[in-house]
VEXGUDO-264888 format. One record per atom (N, C-alpha, C, O): residue number from 1; x, y, z. Coordinates in Angstrom, 2 decimals. Example, Ala and Ser with C-alpha at 12.3 -4.5 7.8 and 13.67 -1.06 7.14 Angstrom:
<atoms>
+-----+---------+---------+---------+
! num !       X !       Y !       Z !
+-----+---------+---------+---------+
!   1 !   13.19 !   -5.69 !    7.80 !
!   1 !   12.30 !   -4.50 !    7.80 !
!   1 !   13.20 !   -3.30 !    7.80 !
!   1 !   14.24 !   -3.32 !    8.46 !
!   2 !   12.85 !   -2.25 !    7.08 !
!   2 !   13.67 !   -1.06 !    7.14 !
!   2 !   12.90 !    0.03 !    7.87 !
!   2 !   13.41 !    1.14 !    8.04 !
+-----+---------+---------+---------+
</atoms>
This chain:
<atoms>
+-----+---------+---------+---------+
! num !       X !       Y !       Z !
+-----+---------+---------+---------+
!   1 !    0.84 !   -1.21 !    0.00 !
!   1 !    0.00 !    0.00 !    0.00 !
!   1 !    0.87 !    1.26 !    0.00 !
!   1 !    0.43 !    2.26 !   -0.56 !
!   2 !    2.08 !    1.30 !    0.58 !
!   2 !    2.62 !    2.40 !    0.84 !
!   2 !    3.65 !    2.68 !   -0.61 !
!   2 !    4.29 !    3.73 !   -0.55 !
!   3 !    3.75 !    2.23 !   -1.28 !
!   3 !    4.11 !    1.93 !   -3.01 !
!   3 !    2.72 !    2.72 !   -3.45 !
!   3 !    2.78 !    3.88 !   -3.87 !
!   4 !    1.49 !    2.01 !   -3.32 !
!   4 !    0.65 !    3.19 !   -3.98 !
!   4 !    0.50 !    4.78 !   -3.58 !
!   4 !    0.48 !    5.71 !   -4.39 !
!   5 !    0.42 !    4.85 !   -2.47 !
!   5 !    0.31 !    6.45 !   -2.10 !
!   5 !    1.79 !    6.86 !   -2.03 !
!   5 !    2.07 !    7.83 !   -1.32 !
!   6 !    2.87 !    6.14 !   -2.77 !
!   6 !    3.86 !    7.15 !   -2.77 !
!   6 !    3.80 !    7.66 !   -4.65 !
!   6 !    4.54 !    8.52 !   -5.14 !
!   7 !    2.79 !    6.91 !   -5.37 !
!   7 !    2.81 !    7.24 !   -6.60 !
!   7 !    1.80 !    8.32 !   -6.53 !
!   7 !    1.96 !    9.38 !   -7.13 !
!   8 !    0.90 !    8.07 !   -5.90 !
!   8 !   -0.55 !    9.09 !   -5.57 !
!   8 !    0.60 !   10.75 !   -5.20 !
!   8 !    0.12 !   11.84 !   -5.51 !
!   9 !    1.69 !   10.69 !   -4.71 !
!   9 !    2.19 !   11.46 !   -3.95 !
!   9 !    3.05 !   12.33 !   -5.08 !
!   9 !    3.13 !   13.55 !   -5.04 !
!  10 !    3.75 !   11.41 !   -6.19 !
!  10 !    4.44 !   11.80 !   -7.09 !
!  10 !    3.39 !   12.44 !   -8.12 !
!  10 !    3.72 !   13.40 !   -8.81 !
!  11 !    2.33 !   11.98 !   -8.18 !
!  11 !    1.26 !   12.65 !   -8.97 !
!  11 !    0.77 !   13.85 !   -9.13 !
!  11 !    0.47 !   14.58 !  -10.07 !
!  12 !    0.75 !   13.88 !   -7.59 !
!  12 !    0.38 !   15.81 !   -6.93 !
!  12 !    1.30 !   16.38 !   -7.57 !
!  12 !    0.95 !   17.31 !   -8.29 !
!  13 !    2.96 !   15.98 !   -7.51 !
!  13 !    3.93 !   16.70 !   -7.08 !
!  13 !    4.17 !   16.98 !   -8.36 !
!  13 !    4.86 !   17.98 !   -8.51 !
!  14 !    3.76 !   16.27 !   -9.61 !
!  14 !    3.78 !   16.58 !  -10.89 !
!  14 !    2.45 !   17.75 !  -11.81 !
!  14 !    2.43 !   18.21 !  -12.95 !
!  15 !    1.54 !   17.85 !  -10.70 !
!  15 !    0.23 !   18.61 !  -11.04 !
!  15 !    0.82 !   19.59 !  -10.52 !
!  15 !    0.92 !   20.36 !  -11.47 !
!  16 !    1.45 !   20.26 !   -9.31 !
!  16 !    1.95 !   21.52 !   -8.47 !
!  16 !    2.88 !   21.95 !   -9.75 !
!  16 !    3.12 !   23.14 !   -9.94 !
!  17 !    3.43 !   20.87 !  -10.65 !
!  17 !    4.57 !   21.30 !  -11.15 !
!  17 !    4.03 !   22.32 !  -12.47 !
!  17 !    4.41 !   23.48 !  -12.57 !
!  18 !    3.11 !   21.70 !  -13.41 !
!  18 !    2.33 !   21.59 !  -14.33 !
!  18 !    1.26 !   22.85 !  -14.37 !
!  18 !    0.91 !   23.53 !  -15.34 !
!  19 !    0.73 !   22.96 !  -12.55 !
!  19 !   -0.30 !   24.25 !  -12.72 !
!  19 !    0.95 !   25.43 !  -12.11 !
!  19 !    0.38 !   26.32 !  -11.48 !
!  20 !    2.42 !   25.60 !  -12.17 !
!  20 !    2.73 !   26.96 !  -12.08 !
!  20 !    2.89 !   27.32 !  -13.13 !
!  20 !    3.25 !   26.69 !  -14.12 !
!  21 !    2.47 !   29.12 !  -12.96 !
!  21 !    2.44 !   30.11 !  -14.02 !
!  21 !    3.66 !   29.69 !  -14.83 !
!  21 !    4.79 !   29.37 !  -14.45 !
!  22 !    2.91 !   29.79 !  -16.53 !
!  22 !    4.05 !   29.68 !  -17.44 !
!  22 !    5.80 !   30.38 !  -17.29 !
!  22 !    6.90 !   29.84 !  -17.37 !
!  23 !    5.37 !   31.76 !  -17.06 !
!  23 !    6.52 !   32.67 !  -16.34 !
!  23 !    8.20 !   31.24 !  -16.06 !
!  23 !    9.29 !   31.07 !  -16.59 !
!  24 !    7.35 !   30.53 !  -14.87 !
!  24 !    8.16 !   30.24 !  -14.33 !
!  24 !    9.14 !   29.30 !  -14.73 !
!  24 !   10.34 !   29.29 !  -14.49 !
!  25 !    8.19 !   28.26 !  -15.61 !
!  25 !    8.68 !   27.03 !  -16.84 !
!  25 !    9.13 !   27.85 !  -17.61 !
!  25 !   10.28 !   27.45 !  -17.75 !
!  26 !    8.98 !   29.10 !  -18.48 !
!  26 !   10.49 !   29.71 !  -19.55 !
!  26 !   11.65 !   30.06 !  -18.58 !
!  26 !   12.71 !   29.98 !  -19.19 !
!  27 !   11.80 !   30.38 !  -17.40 !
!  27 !   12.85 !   30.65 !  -16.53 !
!  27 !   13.42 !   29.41 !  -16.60 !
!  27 !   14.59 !   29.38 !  -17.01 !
!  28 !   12.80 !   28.20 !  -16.25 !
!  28 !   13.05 !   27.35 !  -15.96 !
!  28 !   13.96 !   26.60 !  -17.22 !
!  28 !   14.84 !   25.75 !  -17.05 !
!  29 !   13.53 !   27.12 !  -18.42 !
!  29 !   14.29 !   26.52 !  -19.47 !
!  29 !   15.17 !   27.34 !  -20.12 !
!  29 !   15.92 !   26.83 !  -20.95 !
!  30 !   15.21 !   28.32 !  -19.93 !
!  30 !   16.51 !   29.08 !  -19.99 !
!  30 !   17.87 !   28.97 !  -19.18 !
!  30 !   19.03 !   29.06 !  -19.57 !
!  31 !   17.11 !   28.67 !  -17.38 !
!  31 !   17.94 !   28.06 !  -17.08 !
!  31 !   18.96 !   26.86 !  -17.23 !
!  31 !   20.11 !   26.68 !  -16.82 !
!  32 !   17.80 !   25.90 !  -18.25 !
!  32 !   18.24 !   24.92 !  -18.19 !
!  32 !   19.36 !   24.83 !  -19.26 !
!  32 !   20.43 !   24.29 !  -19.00 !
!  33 !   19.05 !   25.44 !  -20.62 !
!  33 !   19.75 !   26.15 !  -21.67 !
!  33 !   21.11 !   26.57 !  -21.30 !
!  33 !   21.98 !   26.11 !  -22.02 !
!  34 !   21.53 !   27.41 !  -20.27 !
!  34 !   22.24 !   28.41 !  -20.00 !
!  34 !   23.57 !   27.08 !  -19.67 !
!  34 !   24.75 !   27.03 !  -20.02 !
!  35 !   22.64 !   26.05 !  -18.78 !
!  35 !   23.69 !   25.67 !  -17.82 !
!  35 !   24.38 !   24.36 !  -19.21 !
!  35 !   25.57 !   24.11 !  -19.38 !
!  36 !   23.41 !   23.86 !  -19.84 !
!  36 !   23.85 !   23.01 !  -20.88 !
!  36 !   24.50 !   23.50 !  -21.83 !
!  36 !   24.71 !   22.59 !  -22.63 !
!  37 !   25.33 !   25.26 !  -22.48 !
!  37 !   25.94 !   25.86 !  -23.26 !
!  37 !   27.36 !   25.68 !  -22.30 !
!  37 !   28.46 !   25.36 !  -22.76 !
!  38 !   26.96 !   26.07 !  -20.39 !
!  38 !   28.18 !   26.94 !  -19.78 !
!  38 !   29.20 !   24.98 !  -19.74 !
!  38 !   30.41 !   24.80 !  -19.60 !
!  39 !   27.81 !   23.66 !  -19.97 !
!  39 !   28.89 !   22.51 !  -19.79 !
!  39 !   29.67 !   22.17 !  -21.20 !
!  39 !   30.62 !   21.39 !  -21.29 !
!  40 !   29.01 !   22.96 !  -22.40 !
!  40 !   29.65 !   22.57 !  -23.63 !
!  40 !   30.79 !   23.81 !  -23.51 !
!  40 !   31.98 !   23.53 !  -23.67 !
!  41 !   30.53 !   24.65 !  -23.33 !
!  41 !   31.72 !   25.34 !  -23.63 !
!  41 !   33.16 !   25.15 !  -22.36 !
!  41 !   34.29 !   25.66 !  -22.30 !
!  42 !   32.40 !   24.16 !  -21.47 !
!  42 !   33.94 !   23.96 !  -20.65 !
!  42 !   34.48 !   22.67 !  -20.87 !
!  42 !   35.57 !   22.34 !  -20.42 !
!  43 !   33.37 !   21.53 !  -21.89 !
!  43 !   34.09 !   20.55 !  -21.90 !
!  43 !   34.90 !   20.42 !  -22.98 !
!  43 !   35.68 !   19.50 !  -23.20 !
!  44 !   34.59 !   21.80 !  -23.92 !
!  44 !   35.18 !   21.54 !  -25.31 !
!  44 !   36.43 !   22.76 !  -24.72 !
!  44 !   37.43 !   22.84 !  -25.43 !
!  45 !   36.39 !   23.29 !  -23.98 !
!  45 !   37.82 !   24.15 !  -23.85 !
!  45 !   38.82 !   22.81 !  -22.69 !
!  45 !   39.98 !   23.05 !  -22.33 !
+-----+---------+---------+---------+
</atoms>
């Protein structure tokens, strides 16, 4: 049982994720952008 309400739990935690303001998901992928350029440009130097 405690296998199901930890999926019930991951579920929420994916709806909390899903209903924040768009705003925050383009931050969020810029961030993510930023940091995947700053690992190409240090693994290729």
């Amino acid at each position: 049982m405690d296998s199901l309400e930890d999926e019930v739990d991951d579920e929420v935690q994916v709806e909390k994720r899903t209903s924040s303001p768009d705003i925050r998901i383009g931050q969020g992928r810029e961030r993510a952008n930023a940091l995947e350029d700053s690992e190409c440009t240090t693994s290729t130097n």
